[in-house]
Structures are given as C-alpha cells and as structure tokens.
C-alpha positions in Angstrom: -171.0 -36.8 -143.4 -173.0 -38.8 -145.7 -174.1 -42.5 -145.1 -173.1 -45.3 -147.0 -176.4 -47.6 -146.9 -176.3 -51.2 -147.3 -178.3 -52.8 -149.2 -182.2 -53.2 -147.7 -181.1 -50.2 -145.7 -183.7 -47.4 -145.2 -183.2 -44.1 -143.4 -184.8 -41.1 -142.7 -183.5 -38.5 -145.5 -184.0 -35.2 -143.2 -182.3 -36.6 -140.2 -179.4 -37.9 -142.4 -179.3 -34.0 -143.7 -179.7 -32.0 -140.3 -182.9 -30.4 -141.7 -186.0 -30.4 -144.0 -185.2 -31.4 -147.7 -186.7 -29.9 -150.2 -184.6 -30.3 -153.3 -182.7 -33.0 -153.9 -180.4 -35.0 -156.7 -179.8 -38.1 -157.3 -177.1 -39.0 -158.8 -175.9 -42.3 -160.9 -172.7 -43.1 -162.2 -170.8 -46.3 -163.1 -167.7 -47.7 -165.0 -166.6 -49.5 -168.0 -165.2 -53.3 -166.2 -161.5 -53.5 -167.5 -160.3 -56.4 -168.0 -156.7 -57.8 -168.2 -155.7 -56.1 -171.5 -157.6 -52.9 -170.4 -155.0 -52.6 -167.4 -152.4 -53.4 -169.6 -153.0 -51.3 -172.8 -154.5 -48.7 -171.0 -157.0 -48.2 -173.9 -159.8 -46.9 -171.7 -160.9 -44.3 -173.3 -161.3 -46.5 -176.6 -163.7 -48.5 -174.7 -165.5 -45.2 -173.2 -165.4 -43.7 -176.9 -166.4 -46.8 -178.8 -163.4 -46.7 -180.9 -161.8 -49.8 -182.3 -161.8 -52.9 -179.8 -164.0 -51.2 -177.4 -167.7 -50.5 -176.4 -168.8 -47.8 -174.7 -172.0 -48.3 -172.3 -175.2 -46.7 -172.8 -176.7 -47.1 -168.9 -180.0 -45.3 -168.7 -181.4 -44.0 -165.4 -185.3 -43.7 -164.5 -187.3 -43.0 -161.8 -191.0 -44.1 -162.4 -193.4 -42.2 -159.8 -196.0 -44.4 -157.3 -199.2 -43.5 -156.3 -200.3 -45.2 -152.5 -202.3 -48.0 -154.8 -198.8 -49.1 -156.6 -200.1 -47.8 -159.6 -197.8 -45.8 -161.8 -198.2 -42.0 -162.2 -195.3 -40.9 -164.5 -191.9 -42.0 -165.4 -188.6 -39.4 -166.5 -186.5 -41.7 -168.9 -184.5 -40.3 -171.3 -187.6 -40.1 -173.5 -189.1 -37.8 -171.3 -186.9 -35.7 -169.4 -189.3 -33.6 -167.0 -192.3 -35.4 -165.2 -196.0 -33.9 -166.4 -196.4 -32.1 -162.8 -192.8 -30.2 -163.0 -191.2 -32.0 -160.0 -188.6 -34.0 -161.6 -185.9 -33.3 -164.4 -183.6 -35.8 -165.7 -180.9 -33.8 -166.8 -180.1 -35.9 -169.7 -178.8 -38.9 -171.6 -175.0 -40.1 -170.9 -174.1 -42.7 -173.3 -170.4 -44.0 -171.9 -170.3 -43.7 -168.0 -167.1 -41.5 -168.7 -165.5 -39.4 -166.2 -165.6 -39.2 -162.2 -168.9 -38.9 -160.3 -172.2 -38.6 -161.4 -173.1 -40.0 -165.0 -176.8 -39.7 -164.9 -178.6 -37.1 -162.8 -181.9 -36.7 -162.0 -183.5 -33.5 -159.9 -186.3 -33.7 -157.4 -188.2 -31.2 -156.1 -189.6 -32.9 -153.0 -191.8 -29.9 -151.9 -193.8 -30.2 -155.1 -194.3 -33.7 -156.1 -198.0 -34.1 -156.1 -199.5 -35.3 -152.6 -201.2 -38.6 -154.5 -197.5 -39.8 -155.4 -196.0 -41.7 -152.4 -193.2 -43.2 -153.7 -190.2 -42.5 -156.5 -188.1 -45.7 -157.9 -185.1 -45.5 -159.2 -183.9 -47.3 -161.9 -180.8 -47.8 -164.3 -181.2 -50.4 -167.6 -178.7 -51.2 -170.2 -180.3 -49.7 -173.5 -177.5 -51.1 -175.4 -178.2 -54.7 -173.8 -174.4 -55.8 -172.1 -174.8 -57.2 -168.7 -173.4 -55.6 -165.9 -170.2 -58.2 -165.8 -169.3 -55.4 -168.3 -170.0 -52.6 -165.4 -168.1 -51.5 -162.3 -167.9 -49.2 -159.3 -171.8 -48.4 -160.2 -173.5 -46.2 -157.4 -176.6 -43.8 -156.5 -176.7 -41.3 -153.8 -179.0 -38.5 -152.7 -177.4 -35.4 -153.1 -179.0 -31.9 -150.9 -179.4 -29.8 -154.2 -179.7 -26.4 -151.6 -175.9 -26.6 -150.6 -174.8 -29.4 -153.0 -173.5 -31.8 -150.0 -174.2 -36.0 -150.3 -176.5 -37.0 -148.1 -176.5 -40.7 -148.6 -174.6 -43.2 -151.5 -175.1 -46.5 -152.1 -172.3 -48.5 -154.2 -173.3 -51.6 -155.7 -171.0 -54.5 -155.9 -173.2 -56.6 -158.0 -171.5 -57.6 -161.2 -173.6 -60.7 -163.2 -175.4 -61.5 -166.1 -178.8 -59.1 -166.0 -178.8 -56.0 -167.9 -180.8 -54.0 -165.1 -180.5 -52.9 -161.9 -183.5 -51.3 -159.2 -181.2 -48.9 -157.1 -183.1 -47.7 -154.9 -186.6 -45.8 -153.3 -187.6 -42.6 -152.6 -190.8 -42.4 -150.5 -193.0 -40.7 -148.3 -193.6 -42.1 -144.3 -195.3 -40.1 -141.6 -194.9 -37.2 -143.6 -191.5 -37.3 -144.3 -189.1 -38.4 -147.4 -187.3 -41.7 -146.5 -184.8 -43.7 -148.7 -184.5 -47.4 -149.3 -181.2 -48.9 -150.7 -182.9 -51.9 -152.7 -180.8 -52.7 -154.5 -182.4 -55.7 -157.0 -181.2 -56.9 -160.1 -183.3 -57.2 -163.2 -183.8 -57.6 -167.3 -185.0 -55.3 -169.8 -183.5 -52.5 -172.1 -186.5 -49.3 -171.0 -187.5 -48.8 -167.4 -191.1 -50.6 -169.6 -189.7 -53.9 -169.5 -188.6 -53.6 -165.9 -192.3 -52.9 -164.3 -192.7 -56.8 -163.1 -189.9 -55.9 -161.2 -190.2 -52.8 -160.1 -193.9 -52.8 -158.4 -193.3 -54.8 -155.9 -191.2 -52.6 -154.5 -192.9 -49.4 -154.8 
C-alpha cells in the first residue's frame, strides 16, 4: 500500500516497494479551483477548455538533475523531453490539468542515470503565470513503472499567491534511491527562474 508522505517526509523508495527499483514514474496532476459559480453552473469543462469565462491551466512539470557538488547536470522540461544520457522522459506537455490522475508524467530509469548525478528535483511552474489560489487537489507520487503500483503520493494542500511549486526529491543515500516530500513554494514561469530555489535543496 503506498504512503502518503507528509511534507519534509523522506523514505527509503525500495523498502516502501518490497524490492529494488529500477524504473519508476512520477506522476503530477492537479485541478482547476472552482469557485462558487463553478459549483453552481457546473461549467468545468469551459474552464479546462478555455472557452468563454474560463481558463484553463498550463502547469509545467520538471525535474532538473544534481550532481554531489549542487551543480546542475540536465533538466527534462517540456522543451526538452528526454535528458542527454537517456534516463529520463517526460512524456509530454498537458496544458489544462483535465481528467483523473496523472496530468504530467515523467519516466525514470533509476538503473541508468549516470553515477555523477545524486540527486533529481522535481518541479511544477505555472507557464501561463496564475497563482495556485487558482489550483487544487495538486499531488506527485512515485509510481513502480515494472508492475504499475504507487509507491508513495504526496498531496499538496498549499493554495496562495506563487505561481510555483518544488514537490519533491529524488536522491541517492548509501546506495540506494530515497524520496523527500519537500514540498516549497516558489515564483517563476520555467524551472530557469526557479534555480534560487531549487539548489538549496538538491
């Protein structure tokens, strides 16, 4: 049964998933806030399709790769989908947050990301620039991409006025893959403008 992690949370990934990890997904998704007249009307899927009175929200997910120095290796944005060394896919661009689970995806193979990168961040920005007082029920969770069963979710209750968020931390301790819930909000409309932010927590 997966965990739910709190934030500042950090487990051990293989214990969590009764084994070694190899592969693994994780998985971001969020919804469009509704407000009083969204209850009402129920004209949802006018907000999730942009159509008259309504925005959709273009939330972008990234995961910028650490070397044991802090110093940035690669990132996958939506810019560049696949990391240089072939360890990481983002499986693309989702520009609403429509539908149930996952909105953004992004692939890891944990066996081959290269031995100098020691940590993965996770990110999720606003390209589109609303706050996320205009964003609910966001999450990430680590997904076993072998048999397709959650390992681990973290749900975010943080609703406020910055147009970023720094979900969470994928990294290497005692040779094996750990996960910290972090959690932190932040400004910027790329994972570029969140770097300040970020490498602290790398």
């Amino acid at each position: 049964m997966a965990i739910n992690l709190q934030k500042g949370q950090k487990i051990s990934l293989n214990k969590e998933a009764g084994g070694t990890l190899t592969q693994v997904k994780l998985g971001l998704g969020w919804d469009v806030a509704q407000g009083p007249q969204e209850k009402k009307g129920g004209f949802l899927g006018k907000l999730f399709g942009g159509g008259s009175g309504g925005e959709s929200i273009d939330l972008d997910a990234s995961c910028i790769m650490f070397d044991g120095n802090k110093q940035p290796v690669d990132a996958i944005w939506f810019s560049q989908l696949n990391s240089k060394d072939g360890s990481i896919v983002h499986t693309g661009d989702n520009r609403t947050g429509d539908g149930d689970g996952d909105d953004e995806v992004i692939r890891v193979n944990l066996a081959k990301v290269p031995a100098n990168v020691v940590s993965l961040v996770f990110t999720v920005n606003s390209f589109t620039g609303q706050t996320f007082e205009t964003v609910e029920n966001a999450f990430c969770r680590i997904v076993n991409a072998d048999n397709d069963t959650e390992v681990a979710r973290y749900n975010l209750s943080a609703q406020g006025g910055h147009t970023a968020m720094i979900m969470a931390k994928v990294y290497r301790h005692n040779d094996e893959w750990k996960m910290h819930a972090i959690g932190e909000p932040a400004s910027g409309r790329t994972f570029h403008d969140l770097m300040p932010a970020i490498t602290p927590h790398a």
